[in-house]
Every structure is written in structure tokens, then in C-alpha cells.
N, C-alpha and C positions, 0 to 999 in steps of 0.2 A: 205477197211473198210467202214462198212455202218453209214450215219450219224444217232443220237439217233432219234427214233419218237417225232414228237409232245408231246404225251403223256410221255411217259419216258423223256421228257423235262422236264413239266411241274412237274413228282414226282418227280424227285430230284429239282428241286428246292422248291417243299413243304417241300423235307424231310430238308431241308438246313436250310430255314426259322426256320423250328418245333425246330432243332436243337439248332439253335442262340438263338429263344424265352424260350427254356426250363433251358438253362443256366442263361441269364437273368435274369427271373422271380427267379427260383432259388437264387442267387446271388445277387439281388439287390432288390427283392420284386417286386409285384405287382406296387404299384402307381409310384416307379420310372423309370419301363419301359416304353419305347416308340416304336410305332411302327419303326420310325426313328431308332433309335438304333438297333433293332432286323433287319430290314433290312442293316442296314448296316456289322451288326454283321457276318451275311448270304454271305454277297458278292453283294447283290442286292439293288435295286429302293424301293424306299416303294409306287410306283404304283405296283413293280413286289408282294410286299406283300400286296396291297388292290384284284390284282386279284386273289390272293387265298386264300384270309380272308377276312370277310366282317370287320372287326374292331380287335383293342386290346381283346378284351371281345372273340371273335370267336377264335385268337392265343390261347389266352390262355386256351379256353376250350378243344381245338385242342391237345392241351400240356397236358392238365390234365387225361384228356380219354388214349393219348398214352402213357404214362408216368405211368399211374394207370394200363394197361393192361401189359405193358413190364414186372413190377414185376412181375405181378400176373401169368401170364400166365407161367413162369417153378414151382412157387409154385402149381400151379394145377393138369401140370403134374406131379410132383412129389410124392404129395399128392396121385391122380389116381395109379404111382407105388409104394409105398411105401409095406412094408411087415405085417405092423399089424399097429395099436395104438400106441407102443413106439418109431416108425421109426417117425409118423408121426409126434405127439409131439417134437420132435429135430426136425423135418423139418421147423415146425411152431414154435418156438425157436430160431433157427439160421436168419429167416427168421424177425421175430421182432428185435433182436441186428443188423442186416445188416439196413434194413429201418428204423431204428434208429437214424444210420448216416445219414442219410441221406441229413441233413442241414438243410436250411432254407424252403424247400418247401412244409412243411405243416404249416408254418406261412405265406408262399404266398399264400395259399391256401385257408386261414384264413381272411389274408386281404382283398383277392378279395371280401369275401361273406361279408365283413364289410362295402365296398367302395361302393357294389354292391346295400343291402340297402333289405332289405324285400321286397317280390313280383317282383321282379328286372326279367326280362326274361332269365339273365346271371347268375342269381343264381338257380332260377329255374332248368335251363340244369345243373351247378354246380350238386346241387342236386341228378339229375339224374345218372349225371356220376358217384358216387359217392357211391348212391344208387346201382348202377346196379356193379359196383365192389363189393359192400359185398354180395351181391345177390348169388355171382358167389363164394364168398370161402367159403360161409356157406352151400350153396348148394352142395359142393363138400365134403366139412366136415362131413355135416349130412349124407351123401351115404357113407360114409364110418368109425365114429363112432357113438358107443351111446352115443349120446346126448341130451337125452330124446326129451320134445316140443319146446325147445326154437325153433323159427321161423328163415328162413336163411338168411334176413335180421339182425336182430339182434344180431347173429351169427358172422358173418362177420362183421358187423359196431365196435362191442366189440373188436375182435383180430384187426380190423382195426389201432382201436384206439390206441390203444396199441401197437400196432409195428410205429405207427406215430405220437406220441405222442409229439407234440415241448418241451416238461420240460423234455425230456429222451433225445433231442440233447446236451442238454448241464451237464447234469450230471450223474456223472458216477456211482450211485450205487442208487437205483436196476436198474440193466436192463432192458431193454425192454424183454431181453429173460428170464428173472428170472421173472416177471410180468405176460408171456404168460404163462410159465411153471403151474406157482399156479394156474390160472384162468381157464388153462385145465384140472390142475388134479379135481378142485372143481369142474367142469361141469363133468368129466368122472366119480368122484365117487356119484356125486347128481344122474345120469342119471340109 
């Protein structure tokens, strides 16, 4: 049996780290993680987590980007196979009551860009992460309904918002998918 490369070293203990940090963060918030903790959480040194994060602020954008693409990306493809309009609708429905639950991590989320402070270079990238995820389901959306002009940012930032909503973690009526449903049917029948 061959021992793992360097590299195949080096990713799982990134992904181990990502792991520890996305519970964390999740769980506990923003300011009350520490790198310490998340390394230790991991199994590792928090030298083994400065060499593959330059800070707190780097994990957790690291977190946010893989975390924000995990959902996204079988809603994409799904969306891509879907059969018409009404498939897709329930897709993007199920899809807000699920990341709903999803806890406290759009209040970590929340936190970092409060801790982080206007112009901050960690919000900035925030931003972008963020940015670049609605990008990607509005864009997917508009190639496949009419949705008149709205823009695929804004697209996507709206059903965003709405399926992560922190006041739909914690109460139970309307849903997140009762929420996406109307704000579909109104863009499908305006369009």
C-alpha cells in the first residue's frame, strides 16, 4: 500500500480543518471562534491551520464559498433537468424550507460582515462570495424561465434571501417555501 502524496496530505487536512471551521462558525458564531478551537476541533496544530489559512477571516471565507457552492450546485443541476416551470418552482421551494433550517449560519454570516466593518478586505471578498453565488441561480433561472428583465444578480440575491432568511430559522409559519412559491408565481405572471 502506497503512502498518500504530499498533496493528498495536505487536502484532507484542508478539508478536515473546513470541516471543524464550518460547524464552529455555524454553532457558535463568528466572534466566538477561534482558530485554536477549529484546529483543534480538526485533530490539528493551529500552525497546521496558519499553513493553509492565512487568518480566521481566510477559514471562514473558505467556509462560506464551500458551503454556499455545496447547496447550490445540485440546485443547479436540478434546475438544468427539471421538465418545464412547475418542476422547477418545487425545486426552488423545497430548496428554501431545506436552507431554512438551516441554523445559525446566516447569522454567522451576518456577524462576520458587522465584526468585519465597512470597506474591511474580508467583507469585500464576503461580498463577492456571495455575490458570485446569486449570479450563478439567477443565471440559471433566467435560461430557463420567463422572467422578464430582472438582472441575475438580483435574481438570485431575492430567492437567496429568502431561502436564508435568519427570522424563517426560527419560526414556523410562512415558510421559507411558502415565501419562494408567491415571489415566483409573481415574477412568472409580471414576466
Amino acid at each position: 500500500m502506497s503512502r498518500p502524496t504530499r498533496l493528498a496530505t495536505q487536502a484532507q487536512t484542508r478539508a478536515r480543518l473546513l470541516a471543524a471551521a464550518h460547524e464552529i462558525f455555524r454553532h457558535d458564531g463568528y466572534a466566538a471562534a477561534s482558530v485554536i478551537r477549529i484546529a483543534d476541533a480538526a485533530g490539528y496544530s493551529k500552525g497546521a491551520l496558519y499553513s493553509n489559512f492565512d487568518s480566521k477571516e481566510a477559514i471562514f471565507l473558505a467556509v462560506l464559498d464551500a458551503q454556499g457552492q455545496q447547496g447550490l450546485d445540485p440546485l443547479l443541476a436540478a434546475i438544468e433537468g427539471a421538465a418545464g416551470t412547475p418542476a422547477i418552482v418545487e425545486l426552488l421551494v423545497a430548496w428554501a424550507d431545506e436552507r431554512s433550517r438551516s441554523g445559525g449560519w446566516a447569522l454567522t454570516i451576518l456577524e462576520h460582515a458587522r465584526l468585519a466593518g465597512p470597506g474591511a478586505t474580508s467583507l469585500v471578498q464576503q461580498q463577492d462570495i456571495v455575490r458570485g453565488h446569486w449570479r450563478q441561480l439567477g443565471r440559471q433561472l433566467r435560461a430557463r424561465l420567463p422572467l422578464g428583465s430582472v438582472d441575475d444578480e438580483t435574481l438570485g440575491a431575492l430567492l437567496h434571501e429568502i431561502a436564508y432568511a435568519p427570522a424563517l430559522t426560527f419560526m414556523p409559519h410562512p415558510t421559507a417555501g411558502a415565501m419562494m412559491r408567491l415571489v415566483l408565481e409573481g415574477l412568472l405572471a409580471r414576466a
